[in-house]
Backbone as JSON, one array per atom type, in Angstrom:
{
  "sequence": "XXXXXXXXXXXXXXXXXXXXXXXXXXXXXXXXXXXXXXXXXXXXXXXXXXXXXXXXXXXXXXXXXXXXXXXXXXXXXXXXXXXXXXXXXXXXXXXXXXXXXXXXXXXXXXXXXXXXXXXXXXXXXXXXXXXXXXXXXXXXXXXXXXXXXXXXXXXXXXXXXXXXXXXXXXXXXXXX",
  "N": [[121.6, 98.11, 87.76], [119.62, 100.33, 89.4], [118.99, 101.19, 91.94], [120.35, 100.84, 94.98], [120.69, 98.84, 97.77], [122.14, 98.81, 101.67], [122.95, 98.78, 104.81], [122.73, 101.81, 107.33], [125.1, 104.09, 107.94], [127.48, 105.63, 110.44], [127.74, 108.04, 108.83], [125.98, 108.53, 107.41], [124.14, 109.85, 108.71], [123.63, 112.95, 108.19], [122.55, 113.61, 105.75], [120.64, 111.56, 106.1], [118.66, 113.18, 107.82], [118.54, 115.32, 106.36], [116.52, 113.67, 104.46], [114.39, 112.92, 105.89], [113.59, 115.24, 106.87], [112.79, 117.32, 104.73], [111.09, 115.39, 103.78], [108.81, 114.99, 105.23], [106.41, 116.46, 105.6], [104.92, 114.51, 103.59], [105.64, 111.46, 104.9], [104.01, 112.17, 106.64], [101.85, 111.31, 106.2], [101.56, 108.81, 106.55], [103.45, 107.7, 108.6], [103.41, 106.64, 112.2], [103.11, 109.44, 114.86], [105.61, 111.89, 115.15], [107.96, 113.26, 117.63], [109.54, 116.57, 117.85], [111.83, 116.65, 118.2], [112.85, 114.41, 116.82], [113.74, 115.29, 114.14], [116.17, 116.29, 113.9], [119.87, 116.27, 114.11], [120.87, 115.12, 116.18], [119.02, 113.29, 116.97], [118.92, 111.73, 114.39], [121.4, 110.61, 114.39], [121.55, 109.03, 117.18], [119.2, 107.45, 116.26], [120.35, 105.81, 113.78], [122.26, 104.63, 115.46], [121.21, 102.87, 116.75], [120.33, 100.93, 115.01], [122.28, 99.94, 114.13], [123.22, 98.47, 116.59], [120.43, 96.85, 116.74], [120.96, 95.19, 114.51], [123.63, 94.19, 114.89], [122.46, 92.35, 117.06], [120.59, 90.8, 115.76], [117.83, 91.42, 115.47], [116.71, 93.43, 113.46], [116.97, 95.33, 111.17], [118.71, 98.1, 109.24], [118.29, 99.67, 106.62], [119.94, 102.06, 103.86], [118.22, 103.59, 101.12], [119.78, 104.06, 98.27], [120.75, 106.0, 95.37], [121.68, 105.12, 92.18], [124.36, 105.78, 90.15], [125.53, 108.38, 91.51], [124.84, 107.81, 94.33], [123.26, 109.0, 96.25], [121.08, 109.21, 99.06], [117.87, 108.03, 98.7], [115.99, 106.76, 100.01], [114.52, 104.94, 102.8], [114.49, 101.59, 104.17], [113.56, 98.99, 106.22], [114.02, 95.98, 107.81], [112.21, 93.85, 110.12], [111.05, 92.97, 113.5], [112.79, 90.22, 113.38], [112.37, 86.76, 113.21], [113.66, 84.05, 114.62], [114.2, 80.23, 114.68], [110.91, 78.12, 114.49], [109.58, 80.32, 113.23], [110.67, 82.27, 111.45], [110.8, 84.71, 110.22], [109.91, 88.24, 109.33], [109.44, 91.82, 109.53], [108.37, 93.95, 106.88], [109.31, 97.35, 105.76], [109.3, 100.44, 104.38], [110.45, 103.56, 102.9], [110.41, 106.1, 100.6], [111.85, 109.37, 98.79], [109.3, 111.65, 98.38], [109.76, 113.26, 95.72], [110.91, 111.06, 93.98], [109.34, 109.05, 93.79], [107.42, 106.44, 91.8], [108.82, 105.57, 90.05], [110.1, 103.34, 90.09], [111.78, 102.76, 91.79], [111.31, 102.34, 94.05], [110.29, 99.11, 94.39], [112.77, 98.03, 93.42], [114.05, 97.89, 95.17], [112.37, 97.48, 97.75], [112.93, 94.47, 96.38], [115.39, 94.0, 96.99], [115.87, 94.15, 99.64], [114.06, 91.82, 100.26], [115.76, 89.94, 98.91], [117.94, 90.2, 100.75], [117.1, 88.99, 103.02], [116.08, 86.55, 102.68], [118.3, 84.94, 101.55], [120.56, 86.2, 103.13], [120.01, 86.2, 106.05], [118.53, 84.02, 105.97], [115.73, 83.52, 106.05], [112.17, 82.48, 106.12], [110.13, 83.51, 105.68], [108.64, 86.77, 104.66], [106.88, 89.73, 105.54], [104.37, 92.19, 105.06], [102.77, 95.0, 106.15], [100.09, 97.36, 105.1], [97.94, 100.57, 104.53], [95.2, 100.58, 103.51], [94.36, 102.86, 101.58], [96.24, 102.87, 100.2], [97.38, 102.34, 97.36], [99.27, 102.82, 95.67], [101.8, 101.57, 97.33], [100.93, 98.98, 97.99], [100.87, 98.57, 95.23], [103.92, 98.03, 94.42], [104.71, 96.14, 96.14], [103.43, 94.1, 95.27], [104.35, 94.17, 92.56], [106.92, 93.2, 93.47], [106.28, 90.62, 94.24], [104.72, 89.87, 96.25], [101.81, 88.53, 98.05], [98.36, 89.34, 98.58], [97.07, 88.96, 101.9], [95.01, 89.05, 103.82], [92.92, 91.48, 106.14], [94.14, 93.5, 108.7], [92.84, 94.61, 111.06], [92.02, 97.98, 112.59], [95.49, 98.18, 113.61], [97.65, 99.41, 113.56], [98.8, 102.86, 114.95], [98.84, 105.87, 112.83], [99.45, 108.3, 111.86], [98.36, 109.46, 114.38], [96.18, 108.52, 114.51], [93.92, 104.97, 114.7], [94.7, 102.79, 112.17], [93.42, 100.29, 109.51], [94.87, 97.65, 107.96], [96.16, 96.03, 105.15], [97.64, 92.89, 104.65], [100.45, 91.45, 103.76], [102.61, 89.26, 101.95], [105.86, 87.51, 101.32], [107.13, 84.27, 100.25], [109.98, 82.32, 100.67], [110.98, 80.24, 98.21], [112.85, 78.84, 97.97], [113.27, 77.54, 100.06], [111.85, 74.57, 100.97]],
  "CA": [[120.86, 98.37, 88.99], [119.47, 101.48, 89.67], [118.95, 101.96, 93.25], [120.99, 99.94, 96.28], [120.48, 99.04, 99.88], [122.99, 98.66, 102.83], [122.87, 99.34, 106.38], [123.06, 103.01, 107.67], [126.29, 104.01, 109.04], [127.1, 106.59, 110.71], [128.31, 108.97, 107.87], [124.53, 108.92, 106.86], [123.21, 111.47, 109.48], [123.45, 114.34, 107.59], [121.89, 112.93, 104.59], [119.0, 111.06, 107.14], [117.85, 114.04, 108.61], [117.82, 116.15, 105.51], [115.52, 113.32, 103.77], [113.51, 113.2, 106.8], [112.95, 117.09, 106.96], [112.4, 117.1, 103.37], [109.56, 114.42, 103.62], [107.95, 115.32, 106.79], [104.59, 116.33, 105.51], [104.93, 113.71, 102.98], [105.94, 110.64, 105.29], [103.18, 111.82, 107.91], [100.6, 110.21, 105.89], [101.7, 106.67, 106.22], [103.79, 107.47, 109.78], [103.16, 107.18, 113.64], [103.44, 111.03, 114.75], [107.0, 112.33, 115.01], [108.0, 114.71, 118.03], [109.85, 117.63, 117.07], [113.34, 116.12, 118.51], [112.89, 113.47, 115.83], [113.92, 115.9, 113.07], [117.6, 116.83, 115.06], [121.02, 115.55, 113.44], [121.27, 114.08, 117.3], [118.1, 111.95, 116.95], [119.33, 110.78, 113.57], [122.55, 109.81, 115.02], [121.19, 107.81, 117.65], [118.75, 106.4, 115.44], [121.27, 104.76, 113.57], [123.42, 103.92, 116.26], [120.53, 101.99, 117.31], [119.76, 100.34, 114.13], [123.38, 98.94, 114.32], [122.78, 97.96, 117.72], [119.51, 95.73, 116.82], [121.58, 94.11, 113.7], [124.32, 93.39, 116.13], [121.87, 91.15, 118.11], [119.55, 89.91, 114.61], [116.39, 91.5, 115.55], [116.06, 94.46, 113.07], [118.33, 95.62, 110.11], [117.79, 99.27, 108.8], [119.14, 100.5, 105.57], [119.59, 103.34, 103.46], [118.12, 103.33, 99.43], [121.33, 105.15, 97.46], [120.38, 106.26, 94.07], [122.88, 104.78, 91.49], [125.78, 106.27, 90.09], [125.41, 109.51, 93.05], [124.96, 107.04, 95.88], [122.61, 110.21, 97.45], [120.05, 108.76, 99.59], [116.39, 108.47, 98.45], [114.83, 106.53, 101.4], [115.16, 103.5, 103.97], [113.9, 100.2, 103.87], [113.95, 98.12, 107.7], [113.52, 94.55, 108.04], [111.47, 94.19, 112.13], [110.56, 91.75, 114.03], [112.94, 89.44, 112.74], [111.91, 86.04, 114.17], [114.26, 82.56, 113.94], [113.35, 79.31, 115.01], [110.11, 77.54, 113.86], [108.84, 81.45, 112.4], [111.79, 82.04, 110.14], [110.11, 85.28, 109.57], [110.12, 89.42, 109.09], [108.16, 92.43, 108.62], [109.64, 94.86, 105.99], [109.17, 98.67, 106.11], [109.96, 101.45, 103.57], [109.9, 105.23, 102.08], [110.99, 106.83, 99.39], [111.75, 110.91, 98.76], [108.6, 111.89, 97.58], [110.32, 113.06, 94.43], [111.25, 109.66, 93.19], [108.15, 107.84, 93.67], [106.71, 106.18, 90.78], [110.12, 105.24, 89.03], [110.22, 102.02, 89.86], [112.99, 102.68, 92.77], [110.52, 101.43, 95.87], [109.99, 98.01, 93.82], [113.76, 97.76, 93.58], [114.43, 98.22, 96.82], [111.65, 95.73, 98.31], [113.29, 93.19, 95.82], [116.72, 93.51, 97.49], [115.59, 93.59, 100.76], [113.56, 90.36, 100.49], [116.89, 88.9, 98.96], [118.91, 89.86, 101.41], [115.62, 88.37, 104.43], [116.16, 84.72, 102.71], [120.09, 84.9, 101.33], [121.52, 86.43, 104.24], [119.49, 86.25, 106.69], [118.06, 82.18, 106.08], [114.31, 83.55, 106.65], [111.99, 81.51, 105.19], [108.66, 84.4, 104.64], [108.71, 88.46, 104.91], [105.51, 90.34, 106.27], [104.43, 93.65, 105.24], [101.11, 96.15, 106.41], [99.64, 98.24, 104.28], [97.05, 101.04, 104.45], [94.48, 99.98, 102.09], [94.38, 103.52, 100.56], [97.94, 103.34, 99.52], [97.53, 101.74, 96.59], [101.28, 102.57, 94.94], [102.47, 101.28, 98.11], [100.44, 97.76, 97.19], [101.35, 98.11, 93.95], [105.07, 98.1, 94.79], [104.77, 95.17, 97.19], [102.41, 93.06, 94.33], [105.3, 93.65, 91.76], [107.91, 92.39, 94.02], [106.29, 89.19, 94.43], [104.44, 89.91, 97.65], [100.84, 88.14, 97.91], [97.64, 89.7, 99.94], [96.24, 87.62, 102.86], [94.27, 89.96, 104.56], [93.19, 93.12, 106.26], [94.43, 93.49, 110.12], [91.3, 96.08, 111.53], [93.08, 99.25, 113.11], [96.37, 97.79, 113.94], [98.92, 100.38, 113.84], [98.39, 104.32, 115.04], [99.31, 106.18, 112.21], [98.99, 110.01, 112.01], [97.46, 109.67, 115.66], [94.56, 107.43, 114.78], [94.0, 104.12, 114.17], [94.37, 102.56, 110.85], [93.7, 99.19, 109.0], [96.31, 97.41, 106.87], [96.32, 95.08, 104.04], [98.63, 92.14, 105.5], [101.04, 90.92, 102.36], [103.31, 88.22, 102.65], [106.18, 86.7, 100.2], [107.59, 83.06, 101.15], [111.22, 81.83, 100.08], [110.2, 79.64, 97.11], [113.89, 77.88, 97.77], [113.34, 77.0, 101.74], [110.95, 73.92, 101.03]],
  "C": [[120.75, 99.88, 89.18], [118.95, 101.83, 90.75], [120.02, 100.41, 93.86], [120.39, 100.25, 97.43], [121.74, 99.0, 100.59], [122.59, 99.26, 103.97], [123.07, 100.77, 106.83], [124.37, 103.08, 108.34], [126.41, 105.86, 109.52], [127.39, 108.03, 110.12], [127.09, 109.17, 107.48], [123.72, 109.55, 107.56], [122.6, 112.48, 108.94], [122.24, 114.47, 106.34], [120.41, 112.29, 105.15], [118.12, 112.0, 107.36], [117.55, 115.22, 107.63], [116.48, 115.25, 104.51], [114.43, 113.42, 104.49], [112.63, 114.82, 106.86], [112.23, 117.48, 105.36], [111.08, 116.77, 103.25], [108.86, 114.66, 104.34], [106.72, 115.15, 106.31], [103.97, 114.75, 104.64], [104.28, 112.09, 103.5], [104.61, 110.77, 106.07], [101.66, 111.12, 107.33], [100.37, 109.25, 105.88], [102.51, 106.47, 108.03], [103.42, 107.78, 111.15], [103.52, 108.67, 113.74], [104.69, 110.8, 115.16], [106.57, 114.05, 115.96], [109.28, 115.37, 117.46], [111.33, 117.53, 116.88], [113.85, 114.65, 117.25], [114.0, 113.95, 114.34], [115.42, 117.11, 113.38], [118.85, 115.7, 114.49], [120.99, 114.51, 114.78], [120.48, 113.08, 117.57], [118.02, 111.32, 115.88], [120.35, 110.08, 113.86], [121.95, 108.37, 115.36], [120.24, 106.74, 117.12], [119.75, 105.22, 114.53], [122.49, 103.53, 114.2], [122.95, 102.93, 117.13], [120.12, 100.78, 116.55], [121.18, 99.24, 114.38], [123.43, 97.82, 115.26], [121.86, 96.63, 117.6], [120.16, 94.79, 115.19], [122.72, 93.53, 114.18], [123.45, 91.95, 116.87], [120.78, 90.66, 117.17], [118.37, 90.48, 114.85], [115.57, 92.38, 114.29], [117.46, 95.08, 111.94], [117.94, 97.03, 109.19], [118.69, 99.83, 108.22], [118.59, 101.4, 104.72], [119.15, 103.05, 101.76], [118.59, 104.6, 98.91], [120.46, 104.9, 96.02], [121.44, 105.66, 93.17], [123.79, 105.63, 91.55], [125.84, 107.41, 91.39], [125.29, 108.87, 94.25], [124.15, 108.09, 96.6], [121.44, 109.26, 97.76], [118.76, 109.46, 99.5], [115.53, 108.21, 99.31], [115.39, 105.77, 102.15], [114.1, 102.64, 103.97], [114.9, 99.71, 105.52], [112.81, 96.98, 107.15], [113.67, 94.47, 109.92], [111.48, 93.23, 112.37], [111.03, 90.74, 113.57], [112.37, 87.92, 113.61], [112.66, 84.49, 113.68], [113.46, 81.62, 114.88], [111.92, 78.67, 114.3], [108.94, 78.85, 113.31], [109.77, 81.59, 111.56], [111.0, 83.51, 109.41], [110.46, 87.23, 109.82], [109.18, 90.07, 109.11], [109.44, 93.4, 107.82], [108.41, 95.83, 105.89], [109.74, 99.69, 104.74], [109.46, 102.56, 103.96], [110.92, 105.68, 101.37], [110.61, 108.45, 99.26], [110.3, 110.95, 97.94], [109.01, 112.27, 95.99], [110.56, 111.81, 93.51], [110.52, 108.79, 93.4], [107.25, 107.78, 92.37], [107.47, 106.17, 89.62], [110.43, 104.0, 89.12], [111.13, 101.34, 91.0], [112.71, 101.92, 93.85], [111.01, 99.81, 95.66], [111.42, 96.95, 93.55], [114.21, 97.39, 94.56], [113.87, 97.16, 97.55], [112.45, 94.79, 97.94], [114.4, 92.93, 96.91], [116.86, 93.58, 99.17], [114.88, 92.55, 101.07], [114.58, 89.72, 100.29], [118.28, 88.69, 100.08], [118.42, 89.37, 103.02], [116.43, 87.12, 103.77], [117.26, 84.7, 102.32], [120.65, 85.0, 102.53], [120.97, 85.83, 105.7], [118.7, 84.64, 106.94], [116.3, 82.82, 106.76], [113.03, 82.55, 105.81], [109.93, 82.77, 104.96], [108.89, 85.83, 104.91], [107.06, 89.52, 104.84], [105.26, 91.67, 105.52], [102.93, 94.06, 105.27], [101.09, 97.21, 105.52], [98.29, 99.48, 104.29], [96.27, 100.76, 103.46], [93.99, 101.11, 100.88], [95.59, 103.94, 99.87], [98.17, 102.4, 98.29], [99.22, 102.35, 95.8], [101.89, 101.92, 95.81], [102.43, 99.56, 97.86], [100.69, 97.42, 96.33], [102.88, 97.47, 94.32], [105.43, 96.35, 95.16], [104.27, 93.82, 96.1], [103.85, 93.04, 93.03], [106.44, 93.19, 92.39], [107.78, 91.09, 94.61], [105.23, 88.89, 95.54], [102.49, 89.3, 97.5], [99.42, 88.7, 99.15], [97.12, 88.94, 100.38], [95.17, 88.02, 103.51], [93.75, 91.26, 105.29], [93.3, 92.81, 107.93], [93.66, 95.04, 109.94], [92.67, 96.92, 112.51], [94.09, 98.51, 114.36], [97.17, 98.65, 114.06], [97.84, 101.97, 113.58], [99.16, 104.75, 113.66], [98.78, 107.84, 112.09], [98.22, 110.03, 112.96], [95.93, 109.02, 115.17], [94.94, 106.03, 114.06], [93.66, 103.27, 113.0], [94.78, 101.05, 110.65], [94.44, 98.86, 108.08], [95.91, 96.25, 106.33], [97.59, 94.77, 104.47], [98.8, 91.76, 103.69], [101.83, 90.58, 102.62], [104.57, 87.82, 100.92], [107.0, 85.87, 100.65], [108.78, 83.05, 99.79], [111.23, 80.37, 99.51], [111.45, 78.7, 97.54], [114.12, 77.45, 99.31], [112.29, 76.14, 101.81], [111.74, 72.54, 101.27]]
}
């Protein structure tokens, strides 16, 4: 295995907020805007101390992607909107250091966050949006199994305007 997931804790601040600062220009092509307090060891904190918070109560689970043997953090992968009952369902979220995109690490990463949506978690499908000019991002999502259903018209703000997404879906082949 050459990347891992797990949950953020709170020893991963330091490490959060330098990938964050790092990526900034990077990330803002795919993320809602980011004010300036975003990019502050104290709004990585509480970010995590919030992430804990919404896996405490099942809604939202937000971990870090460790590089192998170095364990240094390359990105984060969140599973949203979890949803039990007769949805049984997710959306899943990434990014990766710009540096290490196009190694194969994203594709890893998806995998083991879908396994740990239907293993741990008993979900029975996992959601994800897509800009439709992000093709590596598609790619990623298409080798981890993930199938496209459709395009949701400007659904999420993203760099302050609104942008459409390629909806992609992958169901838990062993929850039938």
């Amino acid at each position: 295995m050459t990347v891992d997931i797990r949950l953020l804790r709170d020893s991963d601040d330091q490490a959060l907020l330098d990938h964050e600062v790092k990526n900034k220009d990077f990330f803002q092509l795919y993320t809602p805007l980011r004010e300036d307090d975003y990019y502050t060891l104290e709004y990585q904190q509480k970010r995590i101390q919030k992430g804990r918070q919404l896996a405490e109560e099942g809604t939202s689970y937000n971990f870090g992607i460790f590089l192998g043997e170095s364990h240094s953090l390359i990105g984060t992968l969140s599973l949203t909107g979890v949803a039990k009952g007769s949805l049984q369902c997710c959306w899943i979220g990434y990014c990766l250091d710009e540096e290490e995109n196009g190694k194969g690490y994203t594709t890893e990463a998806v995998k083991l966050g879908v396994e740990y949506a239907f293993k741990e978690l008993k979900l029975h499908r996992v959601e994800a949006g897509v800009m439709p000019h992000n093709h590596g991002s598609l790619r990623v999502l298409e080798k981890a199994g993930f199938h496209r259903e459709g395009i949701a018209k400007e659904n999420v703000k993203i760099n302050g305007r609104w942008s459409d997404h390629v909806i992609l879906a992958i169901i838990n082949s062993e929850d039938h």
